[in-house]
C-alpha positions as CSV (number, residue, x, y, z in Angstrom):
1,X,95.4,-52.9,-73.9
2,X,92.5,-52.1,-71.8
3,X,89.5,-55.1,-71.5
4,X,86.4,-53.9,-71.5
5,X,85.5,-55.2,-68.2
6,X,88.4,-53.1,-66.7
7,X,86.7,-50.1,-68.2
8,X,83.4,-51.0,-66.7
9,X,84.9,-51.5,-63.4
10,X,87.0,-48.2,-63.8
11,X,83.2,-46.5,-64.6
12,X,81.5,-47.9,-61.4
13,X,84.2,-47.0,-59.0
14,X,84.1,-43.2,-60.2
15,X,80.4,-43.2,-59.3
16,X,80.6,-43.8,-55.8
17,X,80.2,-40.5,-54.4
18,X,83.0,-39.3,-51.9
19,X,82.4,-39.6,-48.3
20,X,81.2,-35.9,-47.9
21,X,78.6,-35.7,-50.6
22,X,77.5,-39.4,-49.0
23,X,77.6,-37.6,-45.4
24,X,75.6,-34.7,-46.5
25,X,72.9,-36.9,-47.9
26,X,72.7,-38.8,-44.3
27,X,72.4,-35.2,-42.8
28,X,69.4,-34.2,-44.9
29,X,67.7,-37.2,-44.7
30,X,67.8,-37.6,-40.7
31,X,67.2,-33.7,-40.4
32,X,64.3,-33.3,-37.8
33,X,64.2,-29.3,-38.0
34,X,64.7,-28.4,-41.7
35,X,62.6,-29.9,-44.2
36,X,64.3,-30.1,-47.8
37,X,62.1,-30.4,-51.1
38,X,63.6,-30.9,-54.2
39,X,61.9,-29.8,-57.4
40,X,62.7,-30.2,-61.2
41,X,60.3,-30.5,-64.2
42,X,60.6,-32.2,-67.5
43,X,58.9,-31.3,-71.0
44,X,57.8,-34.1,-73.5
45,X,59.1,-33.5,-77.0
46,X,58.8,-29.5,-76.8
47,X,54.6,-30.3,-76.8
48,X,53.8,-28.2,-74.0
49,X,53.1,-31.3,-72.1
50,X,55.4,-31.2,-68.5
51,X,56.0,-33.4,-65.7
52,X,56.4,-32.3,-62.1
53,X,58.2,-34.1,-59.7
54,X,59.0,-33.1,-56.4
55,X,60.5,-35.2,-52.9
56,X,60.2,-34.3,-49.5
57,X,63.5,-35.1,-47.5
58,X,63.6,-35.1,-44.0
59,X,62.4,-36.2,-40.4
60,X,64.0,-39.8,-41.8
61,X,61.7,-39.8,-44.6
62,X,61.5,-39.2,-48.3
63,X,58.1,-38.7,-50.2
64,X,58.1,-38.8,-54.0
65,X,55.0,-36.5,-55.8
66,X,54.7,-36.1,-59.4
67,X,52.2,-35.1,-62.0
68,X,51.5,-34.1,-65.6
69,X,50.8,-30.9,-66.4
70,X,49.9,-28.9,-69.7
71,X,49.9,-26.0,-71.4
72,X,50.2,-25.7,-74.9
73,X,51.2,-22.1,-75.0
74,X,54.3,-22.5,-72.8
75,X,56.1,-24.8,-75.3
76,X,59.6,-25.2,-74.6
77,X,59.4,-22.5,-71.3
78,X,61.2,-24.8,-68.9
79,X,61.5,-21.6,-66.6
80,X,57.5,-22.1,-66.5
81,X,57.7,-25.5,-65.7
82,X,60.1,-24.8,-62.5
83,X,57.7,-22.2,-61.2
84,X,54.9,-24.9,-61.6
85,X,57.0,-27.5,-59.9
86,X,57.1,-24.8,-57.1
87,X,53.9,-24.3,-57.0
88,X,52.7,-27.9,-56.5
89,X,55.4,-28.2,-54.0
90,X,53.8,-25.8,-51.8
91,X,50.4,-26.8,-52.6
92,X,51.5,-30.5,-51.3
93,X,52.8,-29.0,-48.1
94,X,49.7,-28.9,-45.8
95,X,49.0,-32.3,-47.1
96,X,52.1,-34.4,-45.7
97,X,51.6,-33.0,-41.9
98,X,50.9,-35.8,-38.9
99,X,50.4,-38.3,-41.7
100,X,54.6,-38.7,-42.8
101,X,55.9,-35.2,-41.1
102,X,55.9,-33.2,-38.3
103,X,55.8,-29.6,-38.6
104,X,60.0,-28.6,-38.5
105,X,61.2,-25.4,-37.9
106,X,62.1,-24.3,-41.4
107,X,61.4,-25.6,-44.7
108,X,64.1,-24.8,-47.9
109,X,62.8,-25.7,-51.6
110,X,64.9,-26.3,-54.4
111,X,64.8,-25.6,-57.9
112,X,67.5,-25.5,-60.3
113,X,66.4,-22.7,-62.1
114,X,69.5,-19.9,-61.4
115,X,66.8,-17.2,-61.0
116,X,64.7,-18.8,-58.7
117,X,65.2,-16.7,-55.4
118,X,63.9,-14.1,-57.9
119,X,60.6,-15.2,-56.2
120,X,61.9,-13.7,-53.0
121,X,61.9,-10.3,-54.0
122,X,59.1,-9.9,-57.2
123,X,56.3,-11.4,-58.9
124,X,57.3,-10.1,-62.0
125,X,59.3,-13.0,-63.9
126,X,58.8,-12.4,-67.4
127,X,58.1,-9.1,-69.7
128,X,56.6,-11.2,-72.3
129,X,54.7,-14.4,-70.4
130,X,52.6,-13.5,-68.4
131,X,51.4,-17.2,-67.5
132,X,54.7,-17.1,-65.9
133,X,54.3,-13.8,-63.8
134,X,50.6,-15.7,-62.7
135,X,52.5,-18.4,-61.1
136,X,54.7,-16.0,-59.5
137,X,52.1,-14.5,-58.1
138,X,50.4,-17.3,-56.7
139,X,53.6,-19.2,-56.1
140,X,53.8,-15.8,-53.6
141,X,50.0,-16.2,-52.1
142,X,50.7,-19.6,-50.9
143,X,53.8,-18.7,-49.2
144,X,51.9,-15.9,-47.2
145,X,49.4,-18.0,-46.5
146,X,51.7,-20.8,-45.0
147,X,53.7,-18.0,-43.2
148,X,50.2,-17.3,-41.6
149,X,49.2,-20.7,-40.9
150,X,52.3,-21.9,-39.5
151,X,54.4,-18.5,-38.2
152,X,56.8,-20.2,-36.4
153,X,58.2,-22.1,-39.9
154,X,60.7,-20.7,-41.8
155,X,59.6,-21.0,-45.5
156,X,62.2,-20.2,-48.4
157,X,62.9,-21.0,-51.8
158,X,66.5,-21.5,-53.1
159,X,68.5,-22.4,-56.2
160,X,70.5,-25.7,-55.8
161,X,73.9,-24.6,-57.2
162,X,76.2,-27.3,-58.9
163,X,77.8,-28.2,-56.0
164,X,74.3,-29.4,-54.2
165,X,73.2,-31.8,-57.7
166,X,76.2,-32.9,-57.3
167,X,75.8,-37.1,-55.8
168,X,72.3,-36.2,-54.9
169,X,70.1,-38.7,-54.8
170,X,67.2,-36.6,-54.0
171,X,67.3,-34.2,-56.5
172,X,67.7,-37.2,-59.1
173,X,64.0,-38.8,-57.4
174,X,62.7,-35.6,-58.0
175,X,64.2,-35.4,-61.7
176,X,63.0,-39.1,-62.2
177,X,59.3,-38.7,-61.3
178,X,59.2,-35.6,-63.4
179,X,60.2,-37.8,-65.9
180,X,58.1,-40.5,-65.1
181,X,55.0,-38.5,-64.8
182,X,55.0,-38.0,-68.9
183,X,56.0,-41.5,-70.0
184,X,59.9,-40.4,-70.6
């Protein structure tokens, strides 16, 4: 018969995370020429009210943003949601330079929306929400505009596949202050 502190024991030991995904996380984190953000959005109650929360990893650093954000209309359009996380990541860009980062030579933004790099090649996200094609399109202004401002960084957005959620601590701050930002 199994005790039930055994079991709890047996629960914590599977949570450590194996020396690779412990390894990557060291690598990220003292990365001096790519800067990783990690986005992810929550929705309260399918009200149309979201939180954003979004960490900046690198350079020996991490820097937690969040916020709340809402929009009635977009009820239960969590694809919206990531495109606004993605947005306020790149609005926060220009904000974090000389004061916790120095400029690095390419900068990669998560989401873990499987149609993110979508962005890369259209505006057009949705047929029927438009709200969603807006933030496409300005999601695709600010990225020209940081490729202008800063031409020698390297500025893409990427989906964060399984394997990278996987032991990452990062994405979970960014998952928490999304949370956090609407009382959840």
């Amino acid at each position: 018969m199994t005790k039930g502190i055994y079991k709890q024991q047996m629960m914590r030991k599977e949570k450590v995370p194996p020396k690779e995904a412990q390894d990557r996380v060291e690598r990220w984190l003292w990365d001096e020429e790519t800067l990783r953000v990690f986005v992810d959005c929550s929705e309260l109650k399918e009200q149309g009210i979201f939180g954003i929360g979004v960490i900046f990893v690198g350079q020996g650093t991490t820097m937690v943003k969040s916020k709340k954000h809402y929009n009635q209309s977009m009820k239960k359009m969590n694809i919206y949601a990531e495109l606004v996380a993605v947005e306020f990541a790149l609005t926060q860009l220009d904000k974090i330079w000389d004061v916790d980062f120095h400029l690095p030579s390419r900068i990669i933004v998560y989401s873990d929306w499987n149609k993110i790099e979508k962005l890369n090649r259209t505006t057009m996200i949705s047929k029927r929400h438009l709200p969603m094609n807006t933030i496409a399109e300005r999601i695709n202004e600010r990225k020209l505009h940081f490729s202008k401002s800063h031409p020698t960084v390297e500025l893409s957005i990427s989906y964060m596949n399984e394997g990278q959620k996987r032991y990452n601590p990062f994405y979970m701050a960014s998952h928490n202050a999304s949370r956090k930002a609407i009382g959840i």
